[in-house]
VMD Tcl script that draws the C-alpha trace (Angstrom):
set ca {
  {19.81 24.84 0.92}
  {20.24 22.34 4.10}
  {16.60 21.37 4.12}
  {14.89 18.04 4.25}
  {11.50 17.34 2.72}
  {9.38 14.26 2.74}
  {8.23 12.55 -0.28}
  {5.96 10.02 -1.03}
  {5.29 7.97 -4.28}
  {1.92 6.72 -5.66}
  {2.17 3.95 -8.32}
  {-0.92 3.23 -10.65}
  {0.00 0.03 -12.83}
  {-1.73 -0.06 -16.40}
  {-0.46 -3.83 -17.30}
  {-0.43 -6.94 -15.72}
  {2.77 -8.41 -14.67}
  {5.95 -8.22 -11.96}
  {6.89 -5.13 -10.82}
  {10.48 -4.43 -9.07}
  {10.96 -0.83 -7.96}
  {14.74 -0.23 -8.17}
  {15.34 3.14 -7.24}
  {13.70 6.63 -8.06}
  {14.80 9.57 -10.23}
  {14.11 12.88 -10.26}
  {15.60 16.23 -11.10}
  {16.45 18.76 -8.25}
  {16.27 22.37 -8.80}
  {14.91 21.57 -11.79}
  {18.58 21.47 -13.46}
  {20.61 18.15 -12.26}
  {18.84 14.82 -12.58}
  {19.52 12.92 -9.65}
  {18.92 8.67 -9.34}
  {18.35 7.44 -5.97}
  {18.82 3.47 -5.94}
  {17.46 1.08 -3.08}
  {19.80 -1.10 -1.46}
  {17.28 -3.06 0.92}
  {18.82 -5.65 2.93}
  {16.79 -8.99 2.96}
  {16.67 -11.32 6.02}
  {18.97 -13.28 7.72}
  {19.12 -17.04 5.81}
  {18.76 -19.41 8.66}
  {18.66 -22.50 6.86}
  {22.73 -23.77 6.97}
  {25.00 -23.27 9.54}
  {27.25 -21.58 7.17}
  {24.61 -18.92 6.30}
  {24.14 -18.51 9.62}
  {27.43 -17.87 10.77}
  {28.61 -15.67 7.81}
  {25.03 -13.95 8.35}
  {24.13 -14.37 4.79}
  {21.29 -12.25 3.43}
  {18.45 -13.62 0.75}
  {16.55 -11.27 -1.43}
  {14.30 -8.61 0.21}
  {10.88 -8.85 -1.31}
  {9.52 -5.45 -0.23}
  {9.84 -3.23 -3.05}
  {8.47 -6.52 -5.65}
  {4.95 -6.93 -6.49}
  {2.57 -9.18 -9.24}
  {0.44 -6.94 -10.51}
  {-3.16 -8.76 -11.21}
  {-6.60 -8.32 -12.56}
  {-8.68 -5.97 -10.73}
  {-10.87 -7.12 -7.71}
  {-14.52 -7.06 -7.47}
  {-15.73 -4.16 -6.10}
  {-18.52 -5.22 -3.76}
  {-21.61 -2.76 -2.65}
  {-24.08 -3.34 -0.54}
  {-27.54 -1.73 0.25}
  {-28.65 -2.21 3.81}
  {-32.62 -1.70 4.04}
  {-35.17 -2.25 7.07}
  {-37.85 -4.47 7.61}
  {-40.75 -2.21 7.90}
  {-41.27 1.87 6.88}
  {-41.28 3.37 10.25}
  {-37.69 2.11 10.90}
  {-36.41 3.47 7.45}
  {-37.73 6.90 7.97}
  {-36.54 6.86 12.23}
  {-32.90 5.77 10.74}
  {-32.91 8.25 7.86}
  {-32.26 11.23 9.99}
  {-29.35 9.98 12.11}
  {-25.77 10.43 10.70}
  {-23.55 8.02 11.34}
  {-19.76 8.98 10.19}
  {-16.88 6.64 9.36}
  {-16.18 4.04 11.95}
  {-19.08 4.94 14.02}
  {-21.83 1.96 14.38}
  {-25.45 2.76 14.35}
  {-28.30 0.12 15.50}
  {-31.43 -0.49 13.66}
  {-34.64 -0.53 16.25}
}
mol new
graphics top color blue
foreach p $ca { graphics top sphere $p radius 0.5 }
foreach p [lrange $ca 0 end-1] q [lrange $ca 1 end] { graphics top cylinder $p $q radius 0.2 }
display resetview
């Protein structure tokens, strides 16, 4: 009772296509189902004086997506020139977002 809790949503498309996310539902205490919908404001149209007085608002894009074909997954294989540099190199660690240079 009273508490907040964070959430966070993952989405994993299986088809190709638009995707609009309109709201979320869930069920809380594992009795009522609840529906959460989001009402996103969109930005300010600036393109007639009118809209710009009455502060008219256009779509908001944010929660719409095209789903596409997968990208290439790219991997690479650095190697050195010469033996001695392989072996020198194979016993440093270098961890994520470090740099390391070859001799």
């Amino acid at each position: 009772p009273n508490s907040d809790a964070r959430v966070s949503l993952k989405l994993c498309p299986l088809a190709e296509g638009d995707l609009r996310i309109c709201g979320v539902r869930f069920r809380l205490l594992g009795e009522v189902w609840m529906y959460y919908r989001f009402d996103l404001e969109g930005p300010l149209l600036q393109d007639t004086r009118v809209n710009r007085s009455k502060r008219v608002r256009g779509e908001s894009l944010i929660l719409r997506s095209k789903v596409e074909q997968k990208m290439p997954s790219l991997k690479v294989t650095i190697a050195p020139d010469n033996e001695s540099t392989a072996t020198q190199q194979s016993t440093t660690t270098v961890l994520q977002g470090q740099t390391s240079r070859w001799k």
